[in-house]
C-alpha positions as a Markdown table, in Angstrom:
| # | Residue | x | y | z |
|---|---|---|---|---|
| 1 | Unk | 0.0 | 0.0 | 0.0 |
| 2 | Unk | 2.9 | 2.7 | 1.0 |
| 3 | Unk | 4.2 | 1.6 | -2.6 |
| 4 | Unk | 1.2 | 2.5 | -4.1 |
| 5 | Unk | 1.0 | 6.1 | -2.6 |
| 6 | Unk | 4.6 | 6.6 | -3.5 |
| 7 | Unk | 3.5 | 5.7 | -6.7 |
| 8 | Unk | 0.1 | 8.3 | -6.8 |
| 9 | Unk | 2.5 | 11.1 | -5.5 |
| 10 | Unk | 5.1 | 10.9 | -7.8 |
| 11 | Unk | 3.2 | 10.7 | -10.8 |
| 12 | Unk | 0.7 | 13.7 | -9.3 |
| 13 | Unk | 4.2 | 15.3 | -9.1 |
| 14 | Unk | 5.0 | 14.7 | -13.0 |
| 15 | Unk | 1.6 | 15.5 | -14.3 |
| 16 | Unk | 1.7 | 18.8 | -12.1 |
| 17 | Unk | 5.1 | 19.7 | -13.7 |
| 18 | Unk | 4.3 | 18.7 | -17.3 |
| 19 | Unk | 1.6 | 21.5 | -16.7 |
| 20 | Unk | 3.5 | 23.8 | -15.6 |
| 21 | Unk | 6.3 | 23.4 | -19.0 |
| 22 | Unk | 3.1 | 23.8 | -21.1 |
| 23 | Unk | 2.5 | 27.1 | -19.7 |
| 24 | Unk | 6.2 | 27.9 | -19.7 |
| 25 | Unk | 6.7 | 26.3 | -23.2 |
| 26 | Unk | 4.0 | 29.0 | -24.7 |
| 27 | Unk | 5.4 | 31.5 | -23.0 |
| 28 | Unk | 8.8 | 30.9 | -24.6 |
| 29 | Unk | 7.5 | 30.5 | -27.5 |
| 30 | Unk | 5.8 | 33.4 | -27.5 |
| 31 | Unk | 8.7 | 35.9 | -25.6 |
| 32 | Unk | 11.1 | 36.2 | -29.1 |
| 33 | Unk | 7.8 | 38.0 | -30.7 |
| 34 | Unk | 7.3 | 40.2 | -27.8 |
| 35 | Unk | 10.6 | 41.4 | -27.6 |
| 36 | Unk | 10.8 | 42.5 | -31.4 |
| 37 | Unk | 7.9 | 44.0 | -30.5 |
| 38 | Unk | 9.0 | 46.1 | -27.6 |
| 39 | Unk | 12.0 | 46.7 | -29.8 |
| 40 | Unk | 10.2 | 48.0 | -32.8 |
| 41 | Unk | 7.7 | 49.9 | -30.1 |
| 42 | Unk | 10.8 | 52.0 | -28.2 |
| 43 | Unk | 12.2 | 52.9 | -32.2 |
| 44 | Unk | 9.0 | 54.2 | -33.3 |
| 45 | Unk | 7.8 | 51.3 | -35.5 |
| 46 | Unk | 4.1 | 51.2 | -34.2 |
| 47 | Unk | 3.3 | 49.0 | -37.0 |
| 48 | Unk | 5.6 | 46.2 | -37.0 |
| 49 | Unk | 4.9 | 46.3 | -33.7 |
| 50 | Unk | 1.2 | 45.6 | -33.5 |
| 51 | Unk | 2.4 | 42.6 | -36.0 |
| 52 | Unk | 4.7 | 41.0 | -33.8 |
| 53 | Unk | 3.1 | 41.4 | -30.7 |
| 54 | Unk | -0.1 | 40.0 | -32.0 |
| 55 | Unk | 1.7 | 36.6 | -32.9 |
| 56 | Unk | 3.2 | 36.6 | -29.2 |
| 57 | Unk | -0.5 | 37.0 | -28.2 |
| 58 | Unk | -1.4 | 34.4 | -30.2 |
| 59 | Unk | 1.3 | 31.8 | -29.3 |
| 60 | Unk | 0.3 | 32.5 | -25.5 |
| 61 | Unk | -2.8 | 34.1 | -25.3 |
| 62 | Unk | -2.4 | 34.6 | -21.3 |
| 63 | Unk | 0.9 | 36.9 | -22.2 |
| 64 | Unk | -0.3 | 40.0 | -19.9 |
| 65 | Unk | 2.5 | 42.4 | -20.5 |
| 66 | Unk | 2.0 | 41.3 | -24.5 |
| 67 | Unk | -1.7 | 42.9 | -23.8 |
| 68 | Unk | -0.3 | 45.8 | -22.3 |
| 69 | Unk | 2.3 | 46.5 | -25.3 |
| 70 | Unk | -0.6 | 45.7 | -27.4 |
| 71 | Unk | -2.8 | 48.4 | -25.7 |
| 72 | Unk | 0.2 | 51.0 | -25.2 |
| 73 | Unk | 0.6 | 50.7 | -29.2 |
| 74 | Unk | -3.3 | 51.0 | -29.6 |
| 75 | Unk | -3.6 | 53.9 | -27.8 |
| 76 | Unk | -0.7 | 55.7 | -29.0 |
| 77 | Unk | -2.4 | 55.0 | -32.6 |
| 78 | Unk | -5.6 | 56.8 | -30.9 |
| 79 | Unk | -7.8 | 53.8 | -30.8 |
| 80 | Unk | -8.6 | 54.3 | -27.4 |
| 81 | Unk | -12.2 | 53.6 | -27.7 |
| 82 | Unk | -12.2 | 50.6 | -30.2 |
| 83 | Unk | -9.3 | 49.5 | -27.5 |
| 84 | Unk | -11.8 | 49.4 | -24.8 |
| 85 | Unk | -14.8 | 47.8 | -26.7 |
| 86 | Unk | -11.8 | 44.8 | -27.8 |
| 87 | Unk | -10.8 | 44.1 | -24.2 |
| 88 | Unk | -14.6 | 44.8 | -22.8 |
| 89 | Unk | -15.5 | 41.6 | -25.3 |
| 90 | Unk | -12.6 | 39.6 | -24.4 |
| 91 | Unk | -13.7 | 40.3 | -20.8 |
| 92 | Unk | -17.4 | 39.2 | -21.3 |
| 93 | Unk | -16.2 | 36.3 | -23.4 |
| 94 | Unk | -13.6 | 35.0 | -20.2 |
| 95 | Unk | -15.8 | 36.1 | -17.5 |
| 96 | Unk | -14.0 | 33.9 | -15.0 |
| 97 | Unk | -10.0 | 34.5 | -16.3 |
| 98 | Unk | -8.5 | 37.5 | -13.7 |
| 99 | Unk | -5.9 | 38.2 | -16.4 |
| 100 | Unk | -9.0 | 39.3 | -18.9 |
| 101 | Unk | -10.7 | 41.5 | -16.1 |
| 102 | Unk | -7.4 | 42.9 | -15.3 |
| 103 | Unk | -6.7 | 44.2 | -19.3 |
| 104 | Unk | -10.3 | 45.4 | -19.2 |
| 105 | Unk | -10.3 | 47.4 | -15.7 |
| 106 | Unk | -6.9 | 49.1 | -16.3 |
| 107 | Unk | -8.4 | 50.9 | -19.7 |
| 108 | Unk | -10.9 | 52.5 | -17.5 |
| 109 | Unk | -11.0 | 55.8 | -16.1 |
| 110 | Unk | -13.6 | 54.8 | -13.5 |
| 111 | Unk | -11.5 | 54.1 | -10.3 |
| 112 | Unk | -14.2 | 53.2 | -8.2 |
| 113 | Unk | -15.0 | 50.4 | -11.1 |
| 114 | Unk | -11.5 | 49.8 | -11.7 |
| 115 | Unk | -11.5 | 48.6 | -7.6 |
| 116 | Unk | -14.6 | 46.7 | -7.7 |
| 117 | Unk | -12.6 | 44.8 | -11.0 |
| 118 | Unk | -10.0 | 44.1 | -8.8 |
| 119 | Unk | -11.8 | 42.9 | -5.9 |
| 120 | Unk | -13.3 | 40.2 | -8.4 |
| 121 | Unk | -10.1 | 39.2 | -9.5 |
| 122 | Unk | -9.2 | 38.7 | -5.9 |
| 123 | Unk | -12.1 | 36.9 | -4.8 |
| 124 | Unk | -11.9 | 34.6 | -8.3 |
| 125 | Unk | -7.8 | 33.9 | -7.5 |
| 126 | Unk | -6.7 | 35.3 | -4.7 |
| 127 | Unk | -2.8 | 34.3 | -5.5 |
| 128 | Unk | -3.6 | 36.3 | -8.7 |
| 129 | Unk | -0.8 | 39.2 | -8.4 |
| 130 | Unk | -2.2 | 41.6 | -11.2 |
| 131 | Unk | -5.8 | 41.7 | -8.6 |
| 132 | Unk | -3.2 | 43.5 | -5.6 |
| 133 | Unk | -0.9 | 45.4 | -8.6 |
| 134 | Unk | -4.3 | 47.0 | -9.8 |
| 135 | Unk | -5.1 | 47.8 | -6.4 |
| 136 | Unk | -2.1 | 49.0 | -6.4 |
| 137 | Unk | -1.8 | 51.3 | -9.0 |
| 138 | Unk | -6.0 | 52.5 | -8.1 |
| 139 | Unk | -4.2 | 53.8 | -4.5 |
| 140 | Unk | -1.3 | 55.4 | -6.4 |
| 141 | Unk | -3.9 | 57.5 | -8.3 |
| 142 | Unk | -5.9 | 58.0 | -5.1 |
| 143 | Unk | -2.8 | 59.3 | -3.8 |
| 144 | Unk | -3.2 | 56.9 | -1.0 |
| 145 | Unk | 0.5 | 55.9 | -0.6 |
| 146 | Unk | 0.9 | 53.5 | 2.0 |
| 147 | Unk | -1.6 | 52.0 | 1.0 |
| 148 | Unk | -0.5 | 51.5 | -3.1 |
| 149 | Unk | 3.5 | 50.4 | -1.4 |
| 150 | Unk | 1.0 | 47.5 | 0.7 |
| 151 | Unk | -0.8 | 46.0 | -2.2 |
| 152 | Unk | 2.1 | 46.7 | -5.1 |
| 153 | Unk | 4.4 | 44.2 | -1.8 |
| 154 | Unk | 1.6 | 42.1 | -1.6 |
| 155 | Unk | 2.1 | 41.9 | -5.8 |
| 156 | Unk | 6.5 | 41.2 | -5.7 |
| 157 | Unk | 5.4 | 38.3 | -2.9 |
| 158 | Unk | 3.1 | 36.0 | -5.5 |
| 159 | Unk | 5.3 | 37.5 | -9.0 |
| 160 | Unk | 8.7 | 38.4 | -6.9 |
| 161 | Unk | 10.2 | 38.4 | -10.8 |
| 162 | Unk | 8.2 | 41.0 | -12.5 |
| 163 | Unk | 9.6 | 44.3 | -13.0 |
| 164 | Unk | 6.4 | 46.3 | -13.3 |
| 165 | Unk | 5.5 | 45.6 | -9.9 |
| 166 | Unk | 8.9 | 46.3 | -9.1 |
| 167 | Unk | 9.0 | 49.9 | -10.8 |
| 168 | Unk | 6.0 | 50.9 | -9.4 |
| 169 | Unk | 7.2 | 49.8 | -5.5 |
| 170 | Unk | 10.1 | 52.4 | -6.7 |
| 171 | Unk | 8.3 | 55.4 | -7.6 |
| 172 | Unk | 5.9 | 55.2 | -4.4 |
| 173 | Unk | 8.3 | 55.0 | -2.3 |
| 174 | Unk | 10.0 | 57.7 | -4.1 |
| 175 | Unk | 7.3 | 60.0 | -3.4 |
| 176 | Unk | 7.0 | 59.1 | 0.2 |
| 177 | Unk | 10.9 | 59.9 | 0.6 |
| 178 | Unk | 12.3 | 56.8 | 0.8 |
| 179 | Unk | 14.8 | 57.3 | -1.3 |
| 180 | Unk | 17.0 | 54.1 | -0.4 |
| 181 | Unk | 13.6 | 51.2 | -1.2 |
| 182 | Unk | 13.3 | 53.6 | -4.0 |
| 183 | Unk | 16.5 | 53.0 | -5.8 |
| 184 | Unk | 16.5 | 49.3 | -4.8 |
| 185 | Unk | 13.3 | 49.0 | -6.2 |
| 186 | Unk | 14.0 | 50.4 | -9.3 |
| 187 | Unk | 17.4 | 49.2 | -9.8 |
| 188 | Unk | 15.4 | 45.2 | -9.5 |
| 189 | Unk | 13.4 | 46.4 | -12.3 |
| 190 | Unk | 16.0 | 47.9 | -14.5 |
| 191 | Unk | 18.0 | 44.4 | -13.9 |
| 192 | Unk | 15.0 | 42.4 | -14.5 |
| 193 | Unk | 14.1 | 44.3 | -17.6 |
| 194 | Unk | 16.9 | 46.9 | -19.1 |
| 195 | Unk | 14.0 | 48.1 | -21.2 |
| 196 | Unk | 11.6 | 48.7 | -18.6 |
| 197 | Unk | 13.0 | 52.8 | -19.6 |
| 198 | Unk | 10.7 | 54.3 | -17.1 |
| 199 | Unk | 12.7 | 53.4 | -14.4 |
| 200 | Unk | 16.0 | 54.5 | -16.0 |
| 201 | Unk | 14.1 | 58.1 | -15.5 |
| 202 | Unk | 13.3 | 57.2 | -11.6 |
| 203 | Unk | 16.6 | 56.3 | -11.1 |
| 204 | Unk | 17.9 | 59.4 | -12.4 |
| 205 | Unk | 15.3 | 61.4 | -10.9 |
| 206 | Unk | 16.6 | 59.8 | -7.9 |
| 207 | Unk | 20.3 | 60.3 | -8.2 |
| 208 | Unk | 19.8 | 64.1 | -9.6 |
| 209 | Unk | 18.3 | 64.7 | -6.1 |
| 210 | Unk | 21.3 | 63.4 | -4.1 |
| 211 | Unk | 23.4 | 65.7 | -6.7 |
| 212 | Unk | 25.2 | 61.9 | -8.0 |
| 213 | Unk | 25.0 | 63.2 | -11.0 |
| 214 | Unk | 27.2 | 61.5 | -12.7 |
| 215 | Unk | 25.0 | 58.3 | -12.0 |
| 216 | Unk | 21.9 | 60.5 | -13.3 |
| 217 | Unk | 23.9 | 60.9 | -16.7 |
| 218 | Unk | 24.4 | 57.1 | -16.5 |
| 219 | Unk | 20.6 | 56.6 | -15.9 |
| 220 | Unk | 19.5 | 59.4 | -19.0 |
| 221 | Unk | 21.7 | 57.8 | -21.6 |
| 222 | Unk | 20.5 | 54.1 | -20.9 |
| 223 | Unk | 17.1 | 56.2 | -21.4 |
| 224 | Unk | 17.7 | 57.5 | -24.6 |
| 225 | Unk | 19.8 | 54.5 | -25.9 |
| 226 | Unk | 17.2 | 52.1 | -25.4 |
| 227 | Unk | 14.1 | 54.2 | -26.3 |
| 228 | Unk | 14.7 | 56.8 | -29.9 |
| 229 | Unk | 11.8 | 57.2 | -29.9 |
| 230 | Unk | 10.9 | 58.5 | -26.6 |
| 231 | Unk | 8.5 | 61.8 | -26.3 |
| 232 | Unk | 10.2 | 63.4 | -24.0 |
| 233 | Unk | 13.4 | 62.7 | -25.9 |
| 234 | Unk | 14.7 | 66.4 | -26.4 |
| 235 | Unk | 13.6 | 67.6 | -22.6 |
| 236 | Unk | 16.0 | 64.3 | -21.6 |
| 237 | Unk | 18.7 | 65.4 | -24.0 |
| 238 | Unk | 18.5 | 68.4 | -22.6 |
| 239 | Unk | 19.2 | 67.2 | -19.2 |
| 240 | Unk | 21.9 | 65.6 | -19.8 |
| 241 | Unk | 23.6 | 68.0 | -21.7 |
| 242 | Unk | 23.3 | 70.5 | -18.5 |
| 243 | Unk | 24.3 | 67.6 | -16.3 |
| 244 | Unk | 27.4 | 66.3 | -18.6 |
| 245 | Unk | 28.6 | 69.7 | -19.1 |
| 246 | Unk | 26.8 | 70.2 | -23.2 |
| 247 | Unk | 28.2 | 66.5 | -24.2 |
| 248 | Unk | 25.9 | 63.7 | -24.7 |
């Protein structure tokens, strides 16, 4: 009998992982797409962009940061509202998927509706980190800071390797003055994901404040580098040209 539930545990212990690879297979398969994506995104190549990150989409549909490249590029193309009816659908369509309520609550400008999203996330799966990062993020708006830094922590403890969560822990706790979790928390996203840019301008923001400034020059050219085709690119060049004496 003992051999027999050695037997049941070990193969509930390979079917368990053989799930797990399928998920992570996808997922593989899907990340080369993405990051040509998020490559042709940062240069400016909305287009090619939609294209590839469509096909990462569609080799792992549960891709969440492919949605959110996919909705940046929508938006930026000002189809905000045909954006909202897409994900809507998809929502309606998955009623009971947290990642599909999650890419349809953060479109909306409601925040009270955005929260009550969350919540349902939450109470579907609660070890579902996007419910607490939307939470989050709803806080951050609210300008209710302690209690955004609880819920993005609550986030990093079920997704501990996801630099979003990770950036946005940063720039709270940058705006509370805590400058040390700041950096730490922005320098773990930046080392997760060099081309999460945003926080290459928190770090510098950072660093410009404690007058390091030849860090902040460090921190503006990563910027730059890794995104041409940043808005704010002359204000940055700019910057750093005061900061690096008029060289780039």
């Amino acid at each position: 009998m003992a051999i027999l539930y050695f037997f049941i545990f070990i193969m509930s212990f390979m079917l368990a992982g053989c799930f797990a690879s399928k998920e992570e297979k996808m997922r593989h398969r899907a990340l080369p797409f993405y990051n040509e994506a998020l490559d042709n995104f940062l240069n400016g190549q909305l287009s090619s962009a939609r294209d590839k990150v469509l096909l990462a989409i569609d080799k792992y549909p549960a891709f969440v940061e492919a949605h959110i490249l996919y909705q940046r590029i929508r938006a930026k193309s000002g189809e905000t509202k045909k954006l909202l009816k897409e994900y809507r659908n998809l929502m309606k369509e998955n009623p009971n998927e947290p990642i599909y309520i999650y890419l349809y609550a953060r479109l909306i400008d409601d925040l009270d509706e955005q929260e009550r999203l969350y919540q349902k996330i939450i109470d579907i799966a609660p070890d579902c980190s996007w419910g607490y990062f939307g939470f989050g993020w709803v806080y951050y708006k609210e300008q209710r800071f302690n209690d955004a830094i609880d819920h993005f922590e609550q986030a990093i403890k079920l997704d501990p390797y996801n630099p979003l969560f990770h950036l946005n822990l940063g720039a709270t706790y940058f705006l509370t003055k805590q400058n040390y979790d700041a950096e730490q928390e922005l320098k773990k996203a930046t080392e997760l994901s060099p081309k999460m840019v945003t926080g290459w301008l928190d770090l510098a923001a950072i660093y410009y404040q404690r007058a390091q400034f030849d860090k902040a020059v460090q921190c503006l050219r990563k910027y730059l580098n890794i995104y041409p085709a940043a808005p704010e690119r002359k204000k940055v060049k700019k910057l750093l040209l005061q900061l690096n004496g008029g060289r780039t």
